[in-house]
DSSP file (Angstrom, degrees, kcal/mol; ACC not computed):
  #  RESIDUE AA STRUCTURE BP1 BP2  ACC     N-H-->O    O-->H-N    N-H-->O    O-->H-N    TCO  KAPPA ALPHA  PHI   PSI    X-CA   Y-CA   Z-CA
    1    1 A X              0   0    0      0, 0.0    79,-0.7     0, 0.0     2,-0.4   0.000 360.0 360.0 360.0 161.2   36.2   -3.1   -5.0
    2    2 A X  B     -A   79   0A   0     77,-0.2     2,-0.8     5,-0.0    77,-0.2  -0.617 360.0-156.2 -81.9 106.7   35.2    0.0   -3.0
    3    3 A X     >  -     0   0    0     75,-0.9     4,-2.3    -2,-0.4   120,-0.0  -0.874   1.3-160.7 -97.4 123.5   31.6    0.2   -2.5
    4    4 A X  T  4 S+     0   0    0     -2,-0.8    -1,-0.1     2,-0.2   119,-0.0   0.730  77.5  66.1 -83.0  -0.2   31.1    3.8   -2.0
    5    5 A X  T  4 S+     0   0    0      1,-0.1    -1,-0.1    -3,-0.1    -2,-0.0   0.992 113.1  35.0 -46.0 -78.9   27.4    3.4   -0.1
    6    6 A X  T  4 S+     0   0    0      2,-0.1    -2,-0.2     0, 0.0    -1,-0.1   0.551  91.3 106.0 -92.6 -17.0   28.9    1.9    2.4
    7    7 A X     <  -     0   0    0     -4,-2.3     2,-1.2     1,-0.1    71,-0.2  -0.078  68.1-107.0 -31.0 123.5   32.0    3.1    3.1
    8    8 A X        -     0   0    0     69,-0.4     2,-0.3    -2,-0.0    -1,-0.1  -0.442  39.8-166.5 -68.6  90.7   33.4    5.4    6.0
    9    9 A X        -     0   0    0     -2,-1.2    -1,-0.0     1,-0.1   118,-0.0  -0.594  17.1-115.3 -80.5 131.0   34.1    9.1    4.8
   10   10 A X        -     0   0    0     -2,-0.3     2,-0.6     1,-0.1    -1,-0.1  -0.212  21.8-126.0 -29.2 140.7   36.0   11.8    6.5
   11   11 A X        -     0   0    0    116,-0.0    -1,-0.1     2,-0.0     5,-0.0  -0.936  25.3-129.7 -99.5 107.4   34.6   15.0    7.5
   12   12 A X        -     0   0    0     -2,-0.6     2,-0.3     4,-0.1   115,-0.0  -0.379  26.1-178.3 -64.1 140.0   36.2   18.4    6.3
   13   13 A X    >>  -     0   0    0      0, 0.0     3,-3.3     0, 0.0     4,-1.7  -0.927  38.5 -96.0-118.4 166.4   36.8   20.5    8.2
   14   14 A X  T 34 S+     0   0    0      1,-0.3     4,-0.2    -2,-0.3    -2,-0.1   0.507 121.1  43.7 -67.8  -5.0   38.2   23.9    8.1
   15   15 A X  T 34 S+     0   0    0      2,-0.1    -1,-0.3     1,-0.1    29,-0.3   0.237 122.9  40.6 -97.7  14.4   41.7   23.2    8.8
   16   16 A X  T <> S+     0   0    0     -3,-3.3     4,-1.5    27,-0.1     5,-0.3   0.460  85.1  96.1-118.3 -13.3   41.6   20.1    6.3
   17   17 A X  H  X S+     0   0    0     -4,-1.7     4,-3.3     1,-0.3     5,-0.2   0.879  75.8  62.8 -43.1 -43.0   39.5   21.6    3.5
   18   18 A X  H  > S+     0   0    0      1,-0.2     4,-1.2     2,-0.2    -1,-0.3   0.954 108.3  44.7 -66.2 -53.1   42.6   22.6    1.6
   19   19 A X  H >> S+     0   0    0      2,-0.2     3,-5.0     1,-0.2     4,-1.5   0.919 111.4  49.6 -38.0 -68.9   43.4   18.7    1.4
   20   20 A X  H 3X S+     0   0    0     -4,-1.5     4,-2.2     1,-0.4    -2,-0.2   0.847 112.1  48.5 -64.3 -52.8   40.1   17.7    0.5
   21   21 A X  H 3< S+     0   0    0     -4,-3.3    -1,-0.4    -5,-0.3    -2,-0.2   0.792 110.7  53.0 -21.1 -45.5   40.1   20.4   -2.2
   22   22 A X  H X<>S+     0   0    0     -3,-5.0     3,-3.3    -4,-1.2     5,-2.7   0.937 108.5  50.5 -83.3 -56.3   43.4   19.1   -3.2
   23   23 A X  H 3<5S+     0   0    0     -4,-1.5     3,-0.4     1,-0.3    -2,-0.2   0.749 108.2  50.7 -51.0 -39.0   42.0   15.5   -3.5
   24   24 A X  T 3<5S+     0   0    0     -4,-2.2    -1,-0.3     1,-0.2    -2,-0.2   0.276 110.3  50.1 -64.9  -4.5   39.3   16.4   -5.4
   25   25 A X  T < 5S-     0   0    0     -3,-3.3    -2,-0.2     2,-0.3    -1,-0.2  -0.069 118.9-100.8-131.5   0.3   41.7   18.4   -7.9
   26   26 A X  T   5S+     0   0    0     -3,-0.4     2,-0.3     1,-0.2    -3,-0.2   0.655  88.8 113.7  84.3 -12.0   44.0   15.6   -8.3
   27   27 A X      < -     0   0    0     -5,-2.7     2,-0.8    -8,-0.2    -2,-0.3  -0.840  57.2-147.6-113.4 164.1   46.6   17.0   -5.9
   28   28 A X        -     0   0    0     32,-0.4    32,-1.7    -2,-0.3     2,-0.7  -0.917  28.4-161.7-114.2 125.6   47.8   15.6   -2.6
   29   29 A X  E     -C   59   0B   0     -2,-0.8     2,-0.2    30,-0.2    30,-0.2  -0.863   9.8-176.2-114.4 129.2   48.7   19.0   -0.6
   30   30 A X  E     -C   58   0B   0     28,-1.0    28,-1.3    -2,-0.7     2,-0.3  -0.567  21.0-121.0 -99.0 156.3   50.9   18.7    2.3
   31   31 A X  E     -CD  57  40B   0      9,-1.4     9,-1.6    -2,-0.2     2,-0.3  -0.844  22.4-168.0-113.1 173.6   51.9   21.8    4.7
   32   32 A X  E     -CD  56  39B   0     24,-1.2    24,-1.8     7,-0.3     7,-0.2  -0.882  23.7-108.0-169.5 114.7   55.3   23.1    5.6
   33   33 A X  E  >  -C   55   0B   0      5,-2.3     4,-0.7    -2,-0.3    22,-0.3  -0.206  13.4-154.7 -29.3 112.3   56.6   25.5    8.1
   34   34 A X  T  4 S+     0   0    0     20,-2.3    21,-0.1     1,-0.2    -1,-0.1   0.441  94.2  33.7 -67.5  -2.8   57.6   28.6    7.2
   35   35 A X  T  4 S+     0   0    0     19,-0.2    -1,-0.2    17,-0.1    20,-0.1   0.496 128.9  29.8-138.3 -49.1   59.8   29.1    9.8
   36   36 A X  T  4 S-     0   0    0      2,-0.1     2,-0.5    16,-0.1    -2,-0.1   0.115  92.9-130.9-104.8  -8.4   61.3   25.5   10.7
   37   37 A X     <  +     0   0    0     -4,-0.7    -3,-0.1     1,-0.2     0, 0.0   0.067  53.8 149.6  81.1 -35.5   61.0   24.1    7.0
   38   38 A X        -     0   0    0     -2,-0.5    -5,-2.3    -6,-0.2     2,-0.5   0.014  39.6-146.4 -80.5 149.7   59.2   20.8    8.3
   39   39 A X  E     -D   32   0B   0     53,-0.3    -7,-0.3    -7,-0.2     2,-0.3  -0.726  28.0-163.5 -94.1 131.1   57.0   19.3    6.0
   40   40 A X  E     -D   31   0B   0     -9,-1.6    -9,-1.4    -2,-0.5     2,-0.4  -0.828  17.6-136.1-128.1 155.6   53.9   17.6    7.7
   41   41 A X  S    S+     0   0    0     -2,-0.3    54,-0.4     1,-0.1     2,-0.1  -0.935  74.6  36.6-153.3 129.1   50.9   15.2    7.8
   42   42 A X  S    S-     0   0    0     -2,-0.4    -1,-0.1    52,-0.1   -12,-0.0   0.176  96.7 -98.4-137.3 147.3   47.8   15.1    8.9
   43   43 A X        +     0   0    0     -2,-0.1     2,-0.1   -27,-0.1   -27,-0.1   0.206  54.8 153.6 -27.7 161.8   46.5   19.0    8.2
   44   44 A X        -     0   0    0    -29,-0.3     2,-0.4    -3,-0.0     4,-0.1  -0.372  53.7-115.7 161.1 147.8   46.5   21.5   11.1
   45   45 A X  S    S+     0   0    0     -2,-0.1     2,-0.3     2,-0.1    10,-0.1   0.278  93.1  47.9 -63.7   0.3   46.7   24.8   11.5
   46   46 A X  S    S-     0   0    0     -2,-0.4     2,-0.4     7,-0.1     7,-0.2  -0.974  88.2 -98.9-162.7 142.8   50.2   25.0   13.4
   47   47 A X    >   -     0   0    0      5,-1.5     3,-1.6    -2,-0.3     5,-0.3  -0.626  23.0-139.1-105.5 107.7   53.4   23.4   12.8
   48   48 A X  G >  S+     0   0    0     -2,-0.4     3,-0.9     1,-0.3    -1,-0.1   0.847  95.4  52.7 -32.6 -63.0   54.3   20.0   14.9
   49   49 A X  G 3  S+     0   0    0      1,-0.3    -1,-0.3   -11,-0.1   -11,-0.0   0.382 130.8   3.6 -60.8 -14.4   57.7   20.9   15.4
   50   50 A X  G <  S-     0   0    0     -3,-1.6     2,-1.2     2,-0.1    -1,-0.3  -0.173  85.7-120.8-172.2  61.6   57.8   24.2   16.8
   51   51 A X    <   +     0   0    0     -3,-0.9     2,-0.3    -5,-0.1    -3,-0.1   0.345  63.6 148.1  38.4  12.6   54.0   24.9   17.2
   52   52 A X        -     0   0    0     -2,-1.2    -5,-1.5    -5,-0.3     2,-0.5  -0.607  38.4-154.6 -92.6 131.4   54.7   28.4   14.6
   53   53 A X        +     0   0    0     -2,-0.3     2,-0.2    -7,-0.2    -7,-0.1  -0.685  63.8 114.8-104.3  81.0   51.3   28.8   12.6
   54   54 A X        +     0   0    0     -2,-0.5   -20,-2.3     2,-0.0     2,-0.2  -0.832  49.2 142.5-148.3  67.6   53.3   30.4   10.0
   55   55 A X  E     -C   33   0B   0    -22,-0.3     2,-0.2    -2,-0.2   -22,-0.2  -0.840  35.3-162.0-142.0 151.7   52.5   27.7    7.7
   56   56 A X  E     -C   32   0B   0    -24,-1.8   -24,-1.2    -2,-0.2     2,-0.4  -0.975  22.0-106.1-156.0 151.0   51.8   27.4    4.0
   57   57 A X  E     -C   31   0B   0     -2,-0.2     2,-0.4   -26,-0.2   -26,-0.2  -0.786  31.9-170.1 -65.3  73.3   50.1   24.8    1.5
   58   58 A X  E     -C   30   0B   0    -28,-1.3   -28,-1.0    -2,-0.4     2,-0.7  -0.883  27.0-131.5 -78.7  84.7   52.0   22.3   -1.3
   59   59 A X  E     -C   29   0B   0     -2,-0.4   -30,-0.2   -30,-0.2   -28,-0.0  -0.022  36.5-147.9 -22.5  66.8   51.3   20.2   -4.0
   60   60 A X        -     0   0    0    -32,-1.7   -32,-0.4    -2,-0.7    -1,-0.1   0.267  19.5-112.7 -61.2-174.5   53.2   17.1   -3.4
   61   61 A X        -     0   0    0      1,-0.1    -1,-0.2     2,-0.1     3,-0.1   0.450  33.1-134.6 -88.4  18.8   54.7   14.8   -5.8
   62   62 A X        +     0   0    0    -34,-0.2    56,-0.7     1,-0.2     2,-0.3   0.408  61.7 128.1  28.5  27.9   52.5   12.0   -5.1
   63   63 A X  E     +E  117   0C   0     54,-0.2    28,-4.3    69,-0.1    29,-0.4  -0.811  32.8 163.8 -82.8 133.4   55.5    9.5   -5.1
   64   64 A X  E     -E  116   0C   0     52,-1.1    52,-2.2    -2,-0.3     2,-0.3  -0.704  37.2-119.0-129.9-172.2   56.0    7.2   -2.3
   65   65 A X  E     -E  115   0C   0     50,-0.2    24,-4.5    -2,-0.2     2,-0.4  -0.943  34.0-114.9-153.6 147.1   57.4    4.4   -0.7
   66   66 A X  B     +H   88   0D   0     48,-0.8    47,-3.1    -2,-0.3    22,-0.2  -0.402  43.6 168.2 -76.1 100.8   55.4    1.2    0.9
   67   67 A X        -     0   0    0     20,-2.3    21,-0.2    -2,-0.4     2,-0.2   0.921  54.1 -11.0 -63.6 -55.3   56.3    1.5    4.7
   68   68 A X        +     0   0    0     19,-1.7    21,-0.1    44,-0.1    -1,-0.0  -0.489  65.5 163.0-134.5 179.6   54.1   -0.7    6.3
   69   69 A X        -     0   0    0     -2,-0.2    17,-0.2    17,-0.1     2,-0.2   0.008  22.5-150.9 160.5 118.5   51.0   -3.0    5.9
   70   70 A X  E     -J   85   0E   0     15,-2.2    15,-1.8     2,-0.0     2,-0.4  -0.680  19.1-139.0-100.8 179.3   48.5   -5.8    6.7
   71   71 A X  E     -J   84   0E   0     13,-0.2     2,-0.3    -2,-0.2    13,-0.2  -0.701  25.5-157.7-117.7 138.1   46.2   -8.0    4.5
   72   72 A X  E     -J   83   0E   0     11,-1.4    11,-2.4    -2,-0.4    10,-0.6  -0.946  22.7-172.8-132.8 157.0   43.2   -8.2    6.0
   73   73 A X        +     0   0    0     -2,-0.3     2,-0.3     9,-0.2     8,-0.2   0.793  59.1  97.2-117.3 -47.3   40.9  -11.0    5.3
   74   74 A X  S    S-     0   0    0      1,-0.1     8,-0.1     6,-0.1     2,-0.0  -0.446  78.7-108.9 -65.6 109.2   37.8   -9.6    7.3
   75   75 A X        -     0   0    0     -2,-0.3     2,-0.2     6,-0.1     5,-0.1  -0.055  39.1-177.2 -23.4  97.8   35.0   -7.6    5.6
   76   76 A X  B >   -B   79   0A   0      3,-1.4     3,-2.5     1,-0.1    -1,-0.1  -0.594  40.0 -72.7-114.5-179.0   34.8   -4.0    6.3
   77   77 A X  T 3  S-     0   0    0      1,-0.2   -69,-0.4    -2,-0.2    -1,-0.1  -0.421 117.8  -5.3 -79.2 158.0   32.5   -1.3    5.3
   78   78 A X  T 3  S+     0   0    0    -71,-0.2   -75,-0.9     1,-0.1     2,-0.6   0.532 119.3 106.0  70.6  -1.5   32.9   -0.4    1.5
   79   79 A X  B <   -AB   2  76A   0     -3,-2.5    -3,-1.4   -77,-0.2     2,-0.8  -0.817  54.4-168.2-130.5 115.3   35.7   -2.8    1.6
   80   80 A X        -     0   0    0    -79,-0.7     2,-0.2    -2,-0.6    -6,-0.1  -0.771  43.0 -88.2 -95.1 120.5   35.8   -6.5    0.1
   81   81 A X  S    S+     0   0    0     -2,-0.8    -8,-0.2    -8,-0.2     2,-0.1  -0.414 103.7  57.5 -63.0 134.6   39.0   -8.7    1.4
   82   82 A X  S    S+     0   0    0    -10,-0.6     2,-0.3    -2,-0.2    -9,-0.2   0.208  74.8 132.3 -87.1 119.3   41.3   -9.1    0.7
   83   83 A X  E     -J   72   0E   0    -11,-2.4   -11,-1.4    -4,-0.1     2,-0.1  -0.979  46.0-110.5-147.1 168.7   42.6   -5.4    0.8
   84   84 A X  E     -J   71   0E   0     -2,-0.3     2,-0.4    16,-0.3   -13,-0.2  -0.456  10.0-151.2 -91.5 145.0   45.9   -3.6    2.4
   85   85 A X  E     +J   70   0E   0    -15,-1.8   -15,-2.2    14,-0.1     2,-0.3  -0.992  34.3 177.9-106.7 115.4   46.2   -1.3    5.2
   86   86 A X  E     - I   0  98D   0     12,-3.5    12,-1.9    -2,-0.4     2,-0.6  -0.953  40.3-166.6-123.0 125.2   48.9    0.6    4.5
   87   87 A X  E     - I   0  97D   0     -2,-0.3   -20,-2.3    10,-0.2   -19,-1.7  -0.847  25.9-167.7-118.9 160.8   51.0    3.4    5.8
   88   88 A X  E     -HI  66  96D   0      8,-3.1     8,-2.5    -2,-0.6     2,-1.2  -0.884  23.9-127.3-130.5 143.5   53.4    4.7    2.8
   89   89 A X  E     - I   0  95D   0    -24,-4.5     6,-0.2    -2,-0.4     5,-0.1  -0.743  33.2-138.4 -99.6  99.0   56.4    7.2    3.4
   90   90 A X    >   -     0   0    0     -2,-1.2     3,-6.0     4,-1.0   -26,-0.2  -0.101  24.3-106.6 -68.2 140.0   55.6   10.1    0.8
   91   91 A X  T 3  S+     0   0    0    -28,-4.3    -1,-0.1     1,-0.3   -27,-0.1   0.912 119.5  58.2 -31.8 -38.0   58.6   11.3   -1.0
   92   92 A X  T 3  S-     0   0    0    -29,-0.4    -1,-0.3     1,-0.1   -53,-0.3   0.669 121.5-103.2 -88.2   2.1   58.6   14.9    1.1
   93   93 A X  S <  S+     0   0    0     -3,-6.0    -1,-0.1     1,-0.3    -2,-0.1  -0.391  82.4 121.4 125.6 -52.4   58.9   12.7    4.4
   94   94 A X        -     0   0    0     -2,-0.2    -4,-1.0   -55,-0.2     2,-0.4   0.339  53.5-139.1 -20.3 156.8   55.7   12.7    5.9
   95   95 A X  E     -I   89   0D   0    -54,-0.4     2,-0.3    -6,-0.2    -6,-0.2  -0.971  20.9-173.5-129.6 154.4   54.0    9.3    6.4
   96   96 A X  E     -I   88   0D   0     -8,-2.5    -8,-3.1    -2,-0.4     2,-0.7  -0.964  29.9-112.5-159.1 161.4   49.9    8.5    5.7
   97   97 A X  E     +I   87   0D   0     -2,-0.3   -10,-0.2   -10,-0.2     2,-0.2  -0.955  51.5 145.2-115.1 102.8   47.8    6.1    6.2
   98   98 A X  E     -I   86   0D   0    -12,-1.9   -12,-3.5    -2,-0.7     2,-0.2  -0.716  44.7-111.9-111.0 155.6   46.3    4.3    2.7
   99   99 A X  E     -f  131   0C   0     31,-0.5    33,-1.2   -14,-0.2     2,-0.3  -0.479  28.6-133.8 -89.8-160.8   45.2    1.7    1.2
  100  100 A X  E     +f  132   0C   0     -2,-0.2   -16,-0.3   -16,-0.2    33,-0.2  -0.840  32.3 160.4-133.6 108.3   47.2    0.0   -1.9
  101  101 A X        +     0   0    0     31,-0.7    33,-0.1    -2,-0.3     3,-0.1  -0.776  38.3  73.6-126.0 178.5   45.5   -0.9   -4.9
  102  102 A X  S    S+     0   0    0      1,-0.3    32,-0.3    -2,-0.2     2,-0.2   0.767  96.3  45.0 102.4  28.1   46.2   -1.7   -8.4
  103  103 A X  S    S-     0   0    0     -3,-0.2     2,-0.3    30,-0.1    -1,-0.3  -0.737  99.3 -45.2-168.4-121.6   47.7   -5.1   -7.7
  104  104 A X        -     0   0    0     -2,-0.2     2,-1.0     2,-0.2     5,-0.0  -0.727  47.8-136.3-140.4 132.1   47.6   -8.9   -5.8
  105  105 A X        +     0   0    0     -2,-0.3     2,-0.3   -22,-0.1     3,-0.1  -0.856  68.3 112.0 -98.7 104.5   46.8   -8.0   -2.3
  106  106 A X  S >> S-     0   0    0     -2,-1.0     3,-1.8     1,-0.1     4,-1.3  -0.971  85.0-102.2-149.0 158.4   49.7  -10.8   -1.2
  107  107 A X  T 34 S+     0   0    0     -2,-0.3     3,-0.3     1,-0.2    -1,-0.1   0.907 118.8  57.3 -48.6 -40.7   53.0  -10.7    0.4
  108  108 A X  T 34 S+     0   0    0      1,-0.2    -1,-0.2    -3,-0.1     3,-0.1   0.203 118.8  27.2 -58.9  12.8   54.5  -11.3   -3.0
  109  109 A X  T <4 S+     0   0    0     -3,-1.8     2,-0.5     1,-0.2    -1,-0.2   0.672 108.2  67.0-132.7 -19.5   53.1   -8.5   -4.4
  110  110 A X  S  < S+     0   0    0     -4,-1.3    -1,-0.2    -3,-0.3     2,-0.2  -0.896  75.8 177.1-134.6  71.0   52.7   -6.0   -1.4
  111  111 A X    >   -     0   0    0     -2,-0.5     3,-0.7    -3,-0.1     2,-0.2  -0.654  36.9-106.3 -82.8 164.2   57.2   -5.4   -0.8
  112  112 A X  T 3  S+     0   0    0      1,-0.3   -45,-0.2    -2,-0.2   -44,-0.1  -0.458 103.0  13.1 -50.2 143.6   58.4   -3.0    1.8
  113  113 A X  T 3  S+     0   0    0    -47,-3.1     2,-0.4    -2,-0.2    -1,-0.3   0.787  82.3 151.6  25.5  55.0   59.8    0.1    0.1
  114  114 A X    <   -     0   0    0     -3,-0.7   -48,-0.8     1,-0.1    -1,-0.1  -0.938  58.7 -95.8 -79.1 129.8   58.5   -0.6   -3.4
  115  115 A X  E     -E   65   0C   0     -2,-0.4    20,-1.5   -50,-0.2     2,-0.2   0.232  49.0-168.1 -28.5 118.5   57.9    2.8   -5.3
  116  116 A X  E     -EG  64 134C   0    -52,-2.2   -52,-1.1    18,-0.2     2,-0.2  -0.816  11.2-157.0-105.8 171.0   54.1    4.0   -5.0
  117  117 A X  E     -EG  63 133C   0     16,-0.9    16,-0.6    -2,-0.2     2,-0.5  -0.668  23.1-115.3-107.5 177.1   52.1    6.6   -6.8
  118  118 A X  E     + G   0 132C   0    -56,-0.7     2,-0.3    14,-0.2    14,-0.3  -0.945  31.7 176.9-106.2 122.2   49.1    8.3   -5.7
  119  119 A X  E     - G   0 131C   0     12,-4.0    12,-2.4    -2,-0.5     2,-0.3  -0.984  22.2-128.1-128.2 146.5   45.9    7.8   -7.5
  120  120 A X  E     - G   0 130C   0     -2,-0.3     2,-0.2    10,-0.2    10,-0.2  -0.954  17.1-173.1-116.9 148.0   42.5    9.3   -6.5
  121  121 A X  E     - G   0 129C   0      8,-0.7     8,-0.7    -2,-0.3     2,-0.4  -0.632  23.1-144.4-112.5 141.3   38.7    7.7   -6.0
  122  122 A X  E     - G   0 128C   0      6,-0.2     6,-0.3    -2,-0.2     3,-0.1  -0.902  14.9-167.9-118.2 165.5   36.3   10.2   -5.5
  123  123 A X        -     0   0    0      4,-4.1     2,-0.2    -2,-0.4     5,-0.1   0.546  66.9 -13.7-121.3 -46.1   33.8    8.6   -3.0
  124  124 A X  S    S-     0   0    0      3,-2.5    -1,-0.2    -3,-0.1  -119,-0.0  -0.667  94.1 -75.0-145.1-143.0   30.9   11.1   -3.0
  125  125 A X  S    S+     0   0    0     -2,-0.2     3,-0.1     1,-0.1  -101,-0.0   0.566 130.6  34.5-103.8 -18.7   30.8   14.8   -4.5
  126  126 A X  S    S+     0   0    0      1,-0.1     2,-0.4     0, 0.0  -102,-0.2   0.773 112.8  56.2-105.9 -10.0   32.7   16.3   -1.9
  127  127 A X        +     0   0    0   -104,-0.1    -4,-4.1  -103,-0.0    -3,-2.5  -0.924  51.9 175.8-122.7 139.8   35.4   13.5   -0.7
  128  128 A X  E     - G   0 122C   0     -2,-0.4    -6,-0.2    -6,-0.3     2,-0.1  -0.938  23.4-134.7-153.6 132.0   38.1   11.6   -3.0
  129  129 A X  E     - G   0 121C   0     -8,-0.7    -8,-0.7    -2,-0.5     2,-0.5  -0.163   2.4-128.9 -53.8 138.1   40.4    9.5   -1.7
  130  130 A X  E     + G   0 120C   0    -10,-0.2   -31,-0.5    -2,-0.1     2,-0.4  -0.910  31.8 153.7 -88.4 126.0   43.7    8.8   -1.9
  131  131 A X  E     -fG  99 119C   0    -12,-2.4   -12,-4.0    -2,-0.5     2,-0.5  -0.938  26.9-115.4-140.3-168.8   45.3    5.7   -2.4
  132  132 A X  E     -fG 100 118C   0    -33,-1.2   -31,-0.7    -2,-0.4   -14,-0.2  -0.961  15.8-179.2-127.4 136.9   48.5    4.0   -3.8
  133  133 A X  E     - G   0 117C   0    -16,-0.6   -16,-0.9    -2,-0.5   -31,-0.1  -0.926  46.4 -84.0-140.2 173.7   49.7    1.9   -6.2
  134  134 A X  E     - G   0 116C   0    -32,-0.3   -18,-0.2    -2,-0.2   -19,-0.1  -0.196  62.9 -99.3 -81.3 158.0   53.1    0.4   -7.1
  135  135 A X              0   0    0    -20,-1.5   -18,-0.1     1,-0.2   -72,-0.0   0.191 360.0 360.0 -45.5 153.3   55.0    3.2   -9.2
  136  136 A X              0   0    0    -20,-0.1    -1,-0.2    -3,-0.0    -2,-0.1   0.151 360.0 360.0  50.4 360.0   54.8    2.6  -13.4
């Protein structure tokens, strides 16, 4: 389980607030060019792909799919092992960096491309988390 004492929190800042907002609200908000279409992650004020800050603010659908991952077996803070590192390819393309809970942290349980959802832990009073867990 998540001990939130000890755990390592983010720091908002003003070109991420609108996530953290989001997190806290139950949505996971991506950006998207306004100008080049592409949809991106991790916040910033200007648009990877052709640098246009003509950019605007989405509610994604919090569906994914399990990209990547390790098990780790070593004790981190806020974090009791066995738990996943994970990075999950969210349905609008982007890719992010999670954990995955809500099941067996094992290779049998933990496939490449299984459907995720998104669920959020809030952590303190100003940060909640995302993480993922398998779809249904």
């Amino acid at each position: 389980m998540v001990d939130t004492k000890q755990r390592h929190l983010p720091r908002p800042t003003p070109e991420t607030l609108h996530f953290w907002d989001g997190t806290r609200s139950g949505e996971l908000r991506l950006q998207t060019c306004d100008d080049c279409g592409a949809v991106y992650f991790p916040p910033r004020p200007f648009c990877p792909e052709c640098s246009n800050r003509n950019v605007s603010v989405f509610a994604a659908s919090g569906r994914a799919t399990l990209y990547s991952y390790v098990i780790s077996n070593i004790p981190a803070p806020g974090l009791e092992p066995p738990f996943s590192v994970a990075v999950v390819t969210l349905e609008e393309g982007p890719r992010l960096m999670t954990n995955i809970v809500g099941c067996d942290q094992t290779p049998e349980a933990l496939t490449l491309d299984m459907p995720l959802e998104v669920t959020f832990e809030a952590q303190s009073d100003e940060i909640t988390l995302p993480f993922f867990k398998p779809a249904g």
